[in-house]
Backbone as CSV, one residue per row, in Angstrom:
resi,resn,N_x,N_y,N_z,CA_x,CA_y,CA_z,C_x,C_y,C_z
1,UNK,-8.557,45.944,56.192,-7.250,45.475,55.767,-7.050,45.749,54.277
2,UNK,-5.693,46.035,54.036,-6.173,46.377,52.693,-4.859,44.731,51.659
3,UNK,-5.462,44.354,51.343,-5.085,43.552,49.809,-5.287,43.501,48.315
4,UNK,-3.834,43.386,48.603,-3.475,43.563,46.645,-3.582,42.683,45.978
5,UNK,-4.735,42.204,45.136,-4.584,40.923,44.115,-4.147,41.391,42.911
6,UNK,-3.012,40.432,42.634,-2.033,40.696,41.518,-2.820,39.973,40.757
7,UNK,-3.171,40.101,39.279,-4.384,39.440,38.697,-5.748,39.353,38.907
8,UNK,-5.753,40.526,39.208,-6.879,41.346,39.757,-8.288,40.995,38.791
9,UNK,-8.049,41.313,37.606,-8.670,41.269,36.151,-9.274,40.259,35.852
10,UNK,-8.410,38.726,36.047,-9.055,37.620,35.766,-9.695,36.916,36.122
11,UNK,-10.324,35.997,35.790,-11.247,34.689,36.387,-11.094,34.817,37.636
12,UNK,-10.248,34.319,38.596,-10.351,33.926,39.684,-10.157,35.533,40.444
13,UNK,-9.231,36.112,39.820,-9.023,37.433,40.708,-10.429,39.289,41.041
14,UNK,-10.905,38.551,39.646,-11.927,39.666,39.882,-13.100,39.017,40.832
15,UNK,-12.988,37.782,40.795,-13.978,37.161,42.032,-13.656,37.080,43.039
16,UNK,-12.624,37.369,43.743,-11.702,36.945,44.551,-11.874,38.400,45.270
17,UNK,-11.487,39.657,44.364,-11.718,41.068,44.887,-13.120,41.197,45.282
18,UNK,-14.404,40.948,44.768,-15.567,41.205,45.020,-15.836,40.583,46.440
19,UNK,-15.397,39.310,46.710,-15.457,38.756,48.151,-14.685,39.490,49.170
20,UNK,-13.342,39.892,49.113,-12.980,40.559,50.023,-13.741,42.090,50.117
21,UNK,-13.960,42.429,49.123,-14.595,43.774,49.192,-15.809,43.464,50.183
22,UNK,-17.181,42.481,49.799,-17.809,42.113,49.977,-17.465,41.803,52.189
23,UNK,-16.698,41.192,52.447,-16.313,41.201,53.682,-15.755,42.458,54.594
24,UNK,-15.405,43.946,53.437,-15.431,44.850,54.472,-14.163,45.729,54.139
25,UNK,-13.108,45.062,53.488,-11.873,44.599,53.040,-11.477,45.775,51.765
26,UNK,-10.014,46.651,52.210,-9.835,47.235,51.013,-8.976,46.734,49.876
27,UNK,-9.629,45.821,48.640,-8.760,45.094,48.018,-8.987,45.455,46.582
28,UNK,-7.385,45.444,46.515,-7.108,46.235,44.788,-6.652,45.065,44.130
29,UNK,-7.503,46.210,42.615,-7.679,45.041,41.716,-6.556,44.940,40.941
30,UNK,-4.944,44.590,40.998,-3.858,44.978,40.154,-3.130,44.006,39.302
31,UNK,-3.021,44.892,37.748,-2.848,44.270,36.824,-2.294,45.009,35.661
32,UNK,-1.186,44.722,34.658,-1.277,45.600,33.921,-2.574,46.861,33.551
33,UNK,-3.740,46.220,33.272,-4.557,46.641,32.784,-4.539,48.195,33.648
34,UNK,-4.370,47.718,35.089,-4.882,49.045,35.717,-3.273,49.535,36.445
35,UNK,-2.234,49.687,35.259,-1.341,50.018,35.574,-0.063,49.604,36.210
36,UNK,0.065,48.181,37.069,0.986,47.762,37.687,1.168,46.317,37.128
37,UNK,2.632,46.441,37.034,3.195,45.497,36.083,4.495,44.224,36.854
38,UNK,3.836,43.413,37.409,4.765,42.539,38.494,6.195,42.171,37.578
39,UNK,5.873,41.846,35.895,7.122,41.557,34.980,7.975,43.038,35.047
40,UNK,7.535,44.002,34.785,8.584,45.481,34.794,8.385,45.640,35.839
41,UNK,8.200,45.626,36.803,7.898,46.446,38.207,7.108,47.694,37.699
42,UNK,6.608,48.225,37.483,6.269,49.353,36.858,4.524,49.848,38.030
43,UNK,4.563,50.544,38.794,3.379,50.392,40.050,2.874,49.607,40.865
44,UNK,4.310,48.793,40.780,4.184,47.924,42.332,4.355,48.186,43.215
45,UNK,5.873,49.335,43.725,5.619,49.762,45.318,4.802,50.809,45.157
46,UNK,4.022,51.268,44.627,2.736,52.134,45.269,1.500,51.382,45.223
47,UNK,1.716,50.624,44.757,0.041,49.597,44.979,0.279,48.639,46.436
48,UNK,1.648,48.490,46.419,1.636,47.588,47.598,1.497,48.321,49.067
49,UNK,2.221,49.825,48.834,1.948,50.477,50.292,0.727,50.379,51.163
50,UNK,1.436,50.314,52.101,0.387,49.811,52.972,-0.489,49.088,52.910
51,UNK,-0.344,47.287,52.119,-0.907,47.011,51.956,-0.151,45.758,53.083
52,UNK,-1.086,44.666,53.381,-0.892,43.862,54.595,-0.818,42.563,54.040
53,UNK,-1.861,42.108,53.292,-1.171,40.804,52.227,-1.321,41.009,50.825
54,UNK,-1.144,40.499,49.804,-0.487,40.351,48.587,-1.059,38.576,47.902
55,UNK,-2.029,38.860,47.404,-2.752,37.814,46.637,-2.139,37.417,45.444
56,UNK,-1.399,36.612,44.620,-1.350,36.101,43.342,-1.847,35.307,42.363
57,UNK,-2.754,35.946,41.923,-3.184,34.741,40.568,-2.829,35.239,39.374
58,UNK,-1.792,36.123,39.565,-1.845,36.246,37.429,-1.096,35.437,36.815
59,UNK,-0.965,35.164,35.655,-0.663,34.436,34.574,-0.350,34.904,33.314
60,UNK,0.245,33.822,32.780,1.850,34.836,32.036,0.856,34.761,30.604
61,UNK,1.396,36.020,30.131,-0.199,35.681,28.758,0.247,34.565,27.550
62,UNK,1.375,34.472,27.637,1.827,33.185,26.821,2.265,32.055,27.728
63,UNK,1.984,30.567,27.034,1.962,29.840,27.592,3.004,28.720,26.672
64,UNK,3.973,29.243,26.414,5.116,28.388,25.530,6.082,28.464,26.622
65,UNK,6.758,26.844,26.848,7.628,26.559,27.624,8.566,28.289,28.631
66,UNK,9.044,28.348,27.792,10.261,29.333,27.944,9.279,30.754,28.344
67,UNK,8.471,31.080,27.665,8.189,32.420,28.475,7.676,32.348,29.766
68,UNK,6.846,30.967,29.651,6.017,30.712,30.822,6.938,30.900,32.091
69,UNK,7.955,29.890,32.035,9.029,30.044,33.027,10.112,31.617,33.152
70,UNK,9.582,32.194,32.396,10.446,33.786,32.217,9.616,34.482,33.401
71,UNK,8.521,34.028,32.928,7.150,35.011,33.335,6.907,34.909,34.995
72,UNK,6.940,33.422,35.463,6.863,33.488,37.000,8.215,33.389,37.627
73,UNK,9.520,33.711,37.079,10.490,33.954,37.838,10.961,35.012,38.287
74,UNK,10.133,36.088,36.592,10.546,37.496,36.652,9.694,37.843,38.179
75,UNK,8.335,37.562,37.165,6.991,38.230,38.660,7.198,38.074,39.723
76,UNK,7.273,36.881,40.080,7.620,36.114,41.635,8.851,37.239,42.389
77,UNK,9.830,37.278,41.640,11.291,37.699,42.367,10.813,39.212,42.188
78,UNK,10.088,39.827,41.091,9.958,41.629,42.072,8.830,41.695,42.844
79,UNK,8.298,40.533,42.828,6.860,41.054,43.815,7.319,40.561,45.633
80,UNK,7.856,39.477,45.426,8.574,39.117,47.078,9.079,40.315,47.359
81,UNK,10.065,41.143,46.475,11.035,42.099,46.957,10.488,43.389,47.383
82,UNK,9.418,43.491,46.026,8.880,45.009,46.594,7.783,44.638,47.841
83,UNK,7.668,43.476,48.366,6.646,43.026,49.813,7.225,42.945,50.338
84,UNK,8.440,42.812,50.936,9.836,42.718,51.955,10.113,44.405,51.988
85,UNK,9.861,45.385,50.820,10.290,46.644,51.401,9.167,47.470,51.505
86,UNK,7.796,46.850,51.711,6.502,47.597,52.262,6.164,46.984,53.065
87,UNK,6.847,45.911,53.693,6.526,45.250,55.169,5.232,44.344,55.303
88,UNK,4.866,44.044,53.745,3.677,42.973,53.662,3.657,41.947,54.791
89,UNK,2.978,41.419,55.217,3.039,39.991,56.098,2.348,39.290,55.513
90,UNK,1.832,38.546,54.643,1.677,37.335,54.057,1.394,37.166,52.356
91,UNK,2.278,36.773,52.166,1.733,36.700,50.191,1.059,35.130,50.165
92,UNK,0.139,35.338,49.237,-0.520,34.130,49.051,-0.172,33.766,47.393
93,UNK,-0.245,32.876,47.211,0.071,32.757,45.295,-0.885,31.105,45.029
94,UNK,-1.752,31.461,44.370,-2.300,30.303,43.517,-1.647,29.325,42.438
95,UNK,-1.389,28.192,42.932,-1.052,27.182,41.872,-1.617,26.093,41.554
96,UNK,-1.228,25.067,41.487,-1.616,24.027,40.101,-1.412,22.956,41.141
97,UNK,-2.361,21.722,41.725,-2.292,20.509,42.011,-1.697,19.724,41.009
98,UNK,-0.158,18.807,41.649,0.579,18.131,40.572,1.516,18.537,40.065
99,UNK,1.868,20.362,40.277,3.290,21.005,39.718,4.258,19.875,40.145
100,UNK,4.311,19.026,41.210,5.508,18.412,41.367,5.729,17.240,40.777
101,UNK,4.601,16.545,40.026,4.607,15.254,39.503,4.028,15.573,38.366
102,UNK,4.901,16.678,37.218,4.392,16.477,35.753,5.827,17.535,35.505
103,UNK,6.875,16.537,35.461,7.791,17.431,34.623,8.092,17.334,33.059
104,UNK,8.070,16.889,32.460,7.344,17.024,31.193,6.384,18.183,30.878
105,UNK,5.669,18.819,31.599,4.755,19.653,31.299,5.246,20.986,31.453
106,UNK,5.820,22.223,30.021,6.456,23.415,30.815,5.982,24.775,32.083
107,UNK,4.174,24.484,31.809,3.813,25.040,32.540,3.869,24.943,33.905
108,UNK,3.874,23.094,34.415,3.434,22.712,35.473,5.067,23.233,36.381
109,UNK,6.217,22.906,35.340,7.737,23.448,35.625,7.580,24.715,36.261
110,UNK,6.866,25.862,35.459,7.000,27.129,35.954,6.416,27.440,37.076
111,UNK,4.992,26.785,37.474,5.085,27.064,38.598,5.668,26.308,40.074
112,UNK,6.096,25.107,39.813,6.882,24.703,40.490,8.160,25.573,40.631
113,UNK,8.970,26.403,40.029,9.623,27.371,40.117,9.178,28.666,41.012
114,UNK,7.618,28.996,41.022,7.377,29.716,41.353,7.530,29.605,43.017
115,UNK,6.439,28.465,42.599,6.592,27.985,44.431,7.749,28.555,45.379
116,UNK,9.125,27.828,44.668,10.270,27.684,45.355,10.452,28.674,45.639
117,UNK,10.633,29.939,44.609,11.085,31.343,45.135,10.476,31.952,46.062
118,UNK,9.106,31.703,46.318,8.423,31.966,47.524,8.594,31.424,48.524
119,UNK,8.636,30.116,48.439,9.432,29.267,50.362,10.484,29.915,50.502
120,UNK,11.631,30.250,49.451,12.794,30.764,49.644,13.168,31.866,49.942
121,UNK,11.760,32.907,49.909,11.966,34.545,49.478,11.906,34.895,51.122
122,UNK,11.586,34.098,52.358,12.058,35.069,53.583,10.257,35.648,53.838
123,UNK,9.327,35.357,53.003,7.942,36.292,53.258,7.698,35.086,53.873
124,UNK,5.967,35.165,55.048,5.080,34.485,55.358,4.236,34.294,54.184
125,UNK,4.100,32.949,53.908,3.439,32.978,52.770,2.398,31.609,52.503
126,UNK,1.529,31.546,51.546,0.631,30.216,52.134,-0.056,30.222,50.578
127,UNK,0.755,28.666,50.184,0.179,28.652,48.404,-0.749,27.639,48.437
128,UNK,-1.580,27.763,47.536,-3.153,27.289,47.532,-2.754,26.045,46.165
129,UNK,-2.626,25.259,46.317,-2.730,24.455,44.823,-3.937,24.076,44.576
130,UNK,-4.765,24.073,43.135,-5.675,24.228,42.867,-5.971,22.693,41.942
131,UNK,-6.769,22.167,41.630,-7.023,21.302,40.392,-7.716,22.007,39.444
132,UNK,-7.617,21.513,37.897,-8.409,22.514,37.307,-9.910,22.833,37.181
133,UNK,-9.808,24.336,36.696,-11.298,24.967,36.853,-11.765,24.096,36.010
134,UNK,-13.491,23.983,36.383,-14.465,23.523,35.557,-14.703,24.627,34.154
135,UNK,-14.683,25.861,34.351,-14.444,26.534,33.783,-13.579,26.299,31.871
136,UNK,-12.494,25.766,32.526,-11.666,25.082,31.385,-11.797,24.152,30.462
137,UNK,-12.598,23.160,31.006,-13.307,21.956,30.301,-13.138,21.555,28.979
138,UNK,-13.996,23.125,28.311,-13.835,23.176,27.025,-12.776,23.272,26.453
139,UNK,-11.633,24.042,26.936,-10.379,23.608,26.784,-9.431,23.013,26.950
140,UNK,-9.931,21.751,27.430,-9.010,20.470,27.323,-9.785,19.936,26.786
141,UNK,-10.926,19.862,26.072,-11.350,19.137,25.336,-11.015,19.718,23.718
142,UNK,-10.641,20.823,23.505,-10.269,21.127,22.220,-8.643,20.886,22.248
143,UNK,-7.910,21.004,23.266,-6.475,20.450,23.153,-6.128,18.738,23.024
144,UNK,-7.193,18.022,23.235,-7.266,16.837,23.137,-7.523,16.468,21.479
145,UNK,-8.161,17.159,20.799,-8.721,17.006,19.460,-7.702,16.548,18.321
146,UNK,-8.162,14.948,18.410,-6.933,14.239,17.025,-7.810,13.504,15.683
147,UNK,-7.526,13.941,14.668,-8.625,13.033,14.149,-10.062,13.686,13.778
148,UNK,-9.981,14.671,14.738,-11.886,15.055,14.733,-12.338,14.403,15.816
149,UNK,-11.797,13.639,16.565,-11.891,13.320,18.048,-11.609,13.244,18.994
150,UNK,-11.549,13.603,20.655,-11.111,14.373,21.638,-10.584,13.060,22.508
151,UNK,-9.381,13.116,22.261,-8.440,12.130,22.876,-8.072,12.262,24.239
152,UNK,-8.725,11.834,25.681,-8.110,12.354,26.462,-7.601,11.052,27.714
153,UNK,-6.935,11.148,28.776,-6.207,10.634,29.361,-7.361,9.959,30.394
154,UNK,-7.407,8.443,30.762,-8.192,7.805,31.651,-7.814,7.928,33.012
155,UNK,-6.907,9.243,33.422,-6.260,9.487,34.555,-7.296,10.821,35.119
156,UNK,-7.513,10.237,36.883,-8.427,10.846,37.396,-8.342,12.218,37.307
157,UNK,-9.340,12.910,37.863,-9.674,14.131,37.156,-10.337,15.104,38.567
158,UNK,-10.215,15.971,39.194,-11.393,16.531,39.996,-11.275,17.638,39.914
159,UNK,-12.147,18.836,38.677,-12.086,20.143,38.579,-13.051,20.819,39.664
160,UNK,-12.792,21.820,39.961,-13.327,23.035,40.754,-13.563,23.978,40.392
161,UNK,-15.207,24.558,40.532,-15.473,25.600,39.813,-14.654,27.144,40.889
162,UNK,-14.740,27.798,39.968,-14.122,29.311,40.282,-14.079,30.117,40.814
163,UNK,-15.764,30.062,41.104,-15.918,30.733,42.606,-15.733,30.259,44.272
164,UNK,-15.706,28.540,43.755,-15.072,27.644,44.988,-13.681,28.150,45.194
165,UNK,-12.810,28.044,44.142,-11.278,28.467,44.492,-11.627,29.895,44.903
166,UNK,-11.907,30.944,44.259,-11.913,32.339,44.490,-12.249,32.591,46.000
167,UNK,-13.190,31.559,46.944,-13.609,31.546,48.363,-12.919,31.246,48.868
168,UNK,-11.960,30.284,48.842,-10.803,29.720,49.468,-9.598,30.493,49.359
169,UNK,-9.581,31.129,48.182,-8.006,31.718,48.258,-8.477,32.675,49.568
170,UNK,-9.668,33.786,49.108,-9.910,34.478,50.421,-9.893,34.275,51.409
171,UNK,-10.091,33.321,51.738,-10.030,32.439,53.270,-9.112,31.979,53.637
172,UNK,-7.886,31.859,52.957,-6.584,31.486,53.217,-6.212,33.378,53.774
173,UNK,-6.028,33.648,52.629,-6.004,35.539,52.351,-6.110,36.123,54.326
174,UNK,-7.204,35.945,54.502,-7.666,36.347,55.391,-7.121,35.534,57.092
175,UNK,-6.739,34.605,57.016,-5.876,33.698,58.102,-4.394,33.928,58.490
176,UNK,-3.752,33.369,58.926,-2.494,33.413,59.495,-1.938,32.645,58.337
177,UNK,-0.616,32.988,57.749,0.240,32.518,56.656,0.653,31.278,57.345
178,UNK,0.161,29.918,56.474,0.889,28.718,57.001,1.988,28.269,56.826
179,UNK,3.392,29.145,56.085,3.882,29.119,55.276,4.112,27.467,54.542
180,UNK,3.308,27.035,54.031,2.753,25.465,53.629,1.853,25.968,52.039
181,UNK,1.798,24.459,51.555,1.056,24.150,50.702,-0.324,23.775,51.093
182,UNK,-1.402,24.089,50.407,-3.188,23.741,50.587,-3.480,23.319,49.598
183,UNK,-3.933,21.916,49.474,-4.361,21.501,48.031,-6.111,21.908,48.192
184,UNK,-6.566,22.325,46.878,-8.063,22.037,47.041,-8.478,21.788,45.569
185,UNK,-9.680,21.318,45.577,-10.041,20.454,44.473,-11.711,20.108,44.871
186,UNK,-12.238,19.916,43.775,-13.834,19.892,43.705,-14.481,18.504,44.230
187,UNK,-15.804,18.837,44.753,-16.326,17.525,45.439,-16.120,16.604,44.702
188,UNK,-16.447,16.417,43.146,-15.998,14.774,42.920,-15.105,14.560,41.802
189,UNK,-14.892,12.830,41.948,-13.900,12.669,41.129,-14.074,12.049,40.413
190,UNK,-13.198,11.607,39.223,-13.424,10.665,38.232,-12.567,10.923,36.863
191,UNK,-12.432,9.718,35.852,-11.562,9.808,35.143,-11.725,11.120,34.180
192,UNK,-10.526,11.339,33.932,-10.576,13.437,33.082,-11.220,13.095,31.449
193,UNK,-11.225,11.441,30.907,-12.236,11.496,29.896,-13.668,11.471,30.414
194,UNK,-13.853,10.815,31.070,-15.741,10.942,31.474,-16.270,12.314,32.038
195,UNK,-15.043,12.977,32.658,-15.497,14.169,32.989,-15.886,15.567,31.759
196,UNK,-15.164,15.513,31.053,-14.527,16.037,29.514,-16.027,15.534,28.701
197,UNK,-16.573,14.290,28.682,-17.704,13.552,27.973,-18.787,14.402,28.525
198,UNK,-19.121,14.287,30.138,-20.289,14.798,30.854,-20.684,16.262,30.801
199,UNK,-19.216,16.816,30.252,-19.222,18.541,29.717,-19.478,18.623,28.493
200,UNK,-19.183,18.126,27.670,-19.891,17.747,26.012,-21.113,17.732,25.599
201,UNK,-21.290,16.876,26.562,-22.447,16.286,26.285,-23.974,17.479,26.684
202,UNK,-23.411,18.213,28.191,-24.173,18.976,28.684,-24.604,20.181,27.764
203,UNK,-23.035,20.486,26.808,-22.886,21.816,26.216,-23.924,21.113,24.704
204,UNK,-24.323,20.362,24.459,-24.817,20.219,23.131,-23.624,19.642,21.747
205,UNK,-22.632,19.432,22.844,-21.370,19.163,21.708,-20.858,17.499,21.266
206,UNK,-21.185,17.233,19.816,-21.357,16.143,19.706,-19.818,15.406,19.460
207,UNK,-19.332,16.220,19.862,-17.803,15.191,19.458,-17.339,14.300,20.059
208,UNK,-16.860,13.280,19.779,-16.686,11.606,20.084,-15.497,11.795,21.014
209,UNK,-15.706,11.664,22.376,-14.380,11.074,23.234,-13.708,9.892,23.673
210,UNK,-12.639,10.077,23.299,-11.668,8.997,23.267,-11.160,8.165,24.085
211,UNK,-11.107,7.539,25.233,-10.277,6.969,26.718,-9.088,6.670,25.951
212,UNK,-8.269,7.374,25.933,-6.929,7.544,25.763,-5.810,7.232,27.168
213,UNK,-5.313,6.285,27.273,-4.672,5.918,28.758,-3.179,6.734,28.207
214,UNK,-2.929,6.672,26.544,-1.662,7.691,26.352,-1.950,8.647,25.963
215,UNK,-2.674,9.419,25.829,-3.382,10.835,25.707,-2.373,11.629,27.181
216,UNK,-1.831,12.896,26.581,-0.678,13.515,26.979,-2.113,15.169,27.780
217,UNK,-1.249,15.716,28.327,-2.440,16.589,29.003,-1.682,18.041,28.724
218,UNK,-1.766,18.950,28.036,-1.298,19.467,27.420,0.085,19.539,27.718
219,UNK,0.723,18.167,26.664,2.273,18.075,26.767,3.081,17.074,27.878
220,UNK,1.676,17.008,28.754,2.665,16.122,30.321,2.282,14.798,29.975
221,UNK,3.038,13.830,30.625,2.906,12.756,30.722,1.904,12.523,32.327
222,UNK,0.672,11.538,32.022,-0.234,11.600,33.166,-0.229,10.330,33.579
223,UNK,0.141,10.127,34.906,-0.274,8.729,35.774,-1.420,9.211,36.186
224,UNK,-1.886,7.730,36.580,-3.575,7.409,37.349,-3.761,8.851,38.151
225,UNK,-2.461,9.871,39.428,-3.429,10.381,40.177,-2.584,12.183,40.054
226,UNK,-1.989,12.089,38.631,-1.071,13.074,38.517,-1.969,14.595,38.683
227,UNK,-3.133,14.623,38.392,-3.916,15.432,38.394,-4.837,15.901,39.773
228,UNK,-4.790,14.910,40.569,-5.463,15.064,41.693,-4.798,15.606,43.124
229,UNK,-5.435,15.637,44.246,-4.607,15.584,45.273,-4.267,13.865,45.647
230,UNK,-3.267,14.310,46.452,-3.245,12.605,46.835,-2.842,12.225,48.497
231,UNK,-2.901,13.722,48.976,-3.692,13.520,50.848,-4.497,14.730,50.898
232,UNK,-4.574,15.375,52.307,-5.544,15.815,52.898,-6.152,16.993,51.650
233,UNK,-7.003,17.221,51.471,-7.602,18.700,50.268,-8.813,19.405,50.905
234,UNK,-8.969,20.192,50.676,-10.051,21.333,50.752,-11.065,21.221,50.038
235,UNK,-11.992,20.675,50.066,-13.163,20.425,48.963,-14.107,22.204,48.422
236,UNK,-14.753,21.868,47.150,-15.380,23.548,47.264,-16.573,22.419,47.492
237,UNK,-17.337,23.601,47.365,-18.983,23.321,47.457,-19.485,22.940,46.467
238,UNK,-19.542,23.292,45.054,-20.018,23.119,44.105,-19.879,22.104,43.204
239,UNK,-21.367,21.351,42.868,-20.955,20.133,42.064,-20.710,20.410,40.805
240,UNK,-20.195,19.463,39.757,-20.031,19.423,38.644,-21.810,19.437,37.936
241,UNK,-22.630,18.597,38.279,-23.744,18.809,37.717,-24.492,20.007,37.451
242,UNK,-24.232,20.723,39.186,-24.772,22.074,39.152,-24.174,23.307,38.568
243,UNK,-22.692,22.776,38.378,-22.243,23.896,37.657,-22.823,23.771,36.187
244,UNK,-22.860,22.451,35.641,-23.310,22.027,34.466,-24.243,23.025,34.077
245,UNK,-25.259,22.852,34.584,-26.680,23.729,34.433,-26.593,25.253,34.547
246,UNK,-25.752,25.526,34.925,-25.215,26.858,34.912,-24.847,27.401,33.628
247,UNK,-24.150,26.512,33.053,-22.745,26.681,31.839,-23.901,26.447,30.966
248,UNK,-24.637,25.903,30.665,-25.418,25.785,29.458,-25.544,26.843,28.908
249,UNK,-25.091,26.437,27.168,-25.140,27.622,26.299,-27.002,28.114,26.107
């Protein structure tokens, strides 16, 4: 079968290609980098020919309100179109557990935008909402930083490492389009300061964290479960401890 991951390049997408490859699977890795440009259209209907589904994880390289939302309305609306005139049958697109309960937040906006144009666009399609990578950690712990100390929100928390999502998108990838939402999110949970502390602490990093109950998450306003799922989810495999031991500098 052959699939196109749009964000081919990044974190989740170059892992994401190695598994389908890995299963047998002809899947391209597409991205500016290697020529195709979902914002210009610029080698999208020849990457998509003959291709059968259509993976999305890229991400807009700026992350300020307004482009962000430029970025997945442009992408979204030529990539449905040029998959409606190569006869794709299922686009998949990766998002964010909580796009619907953090409006305040411009990112979490954009892809809630994104979403829509895809239920709306007429494709079979099946979006994966994600909680954040463990991966990131370190960067919500430096966006938290007030003072010289890492202020963060006592609102629950359950990140997933990368190659857990990257298995799942494939496994969605590879199924019948539900045209539905899939939340998934990492075996455990707990508040996003203790989690943020237990990554600190692992990395050798001595900076003082804060339980901040008004600590903002970059920009959103966070209730107790704004970050989590809050019914049925997809668990990955991988714990936070074991990823821990991994990540050590």
């Amino acid at each position: 079968m052959k699939i196109v991951v749009m964000g081919g390049s990044g974190l989740i997408g170059a892992k994401t290609v190695a598994i389908l490859r890995g299963k047998g699977h002809e899947a391209i890795a597409a991205s500016p980098r290697s020529g195709v440009n979902s914002v210009t259209g610029a080698g999208l209907n020849e990457a998509l020919r003959d291709a059968q589904v259509v993976i999305d994880v890229s991400n807009a390289p700026s992350w300020a309100p307004d482009d962000v939302m430029a970025f997945f309305r442009t992408s979204t609306t030529n990539l449905v179109k040029a998959e409606a005139a190569a006869g794709v049958q299922h686009h998949v697109a990766l998002s964010v557990v909580g796009t619907d309960r953090m409006p305040d937040n411009g990112y979490f906006l954009a892809k809630a935008a994104q979403e829509e144009l895809i239920a709306e666009s007429g494709m079979p399609y099946s979006i994966v909402r994600a909680t954040q990578f463990m991966e990131f950690l370190g960067g919500i712990a430096d966006a938290g930083m007030q003072d010289g100390k890492v202020h963060l929100s006592t609102g629950q928390f359950q990140p997933i490492a990368a190659d857990d999502v990257a298995a799942i998108v494939a496994d969605v990838a590879l199924a019948a389009p539900i045209n539905g939402i899939v939340d998934i999110a990492g075996p455990e949970r707990a508040p996003l300061h203790r989690i943020v502390g237990q990554y600190l602490k692992a990395q050798g990093d001595a900076r003082e964290v804060v339980a901040d109950p008004k600590a903002t998450y970059f920009g959103g306003t966070i209730e107790e479960d704004s970050l989590v799922p809050t019914g049925v989810a997809r668990r990955g495999s991988i714990a936070l401890e074991d990823w821990l031991k991994q990540a050590r500098p």
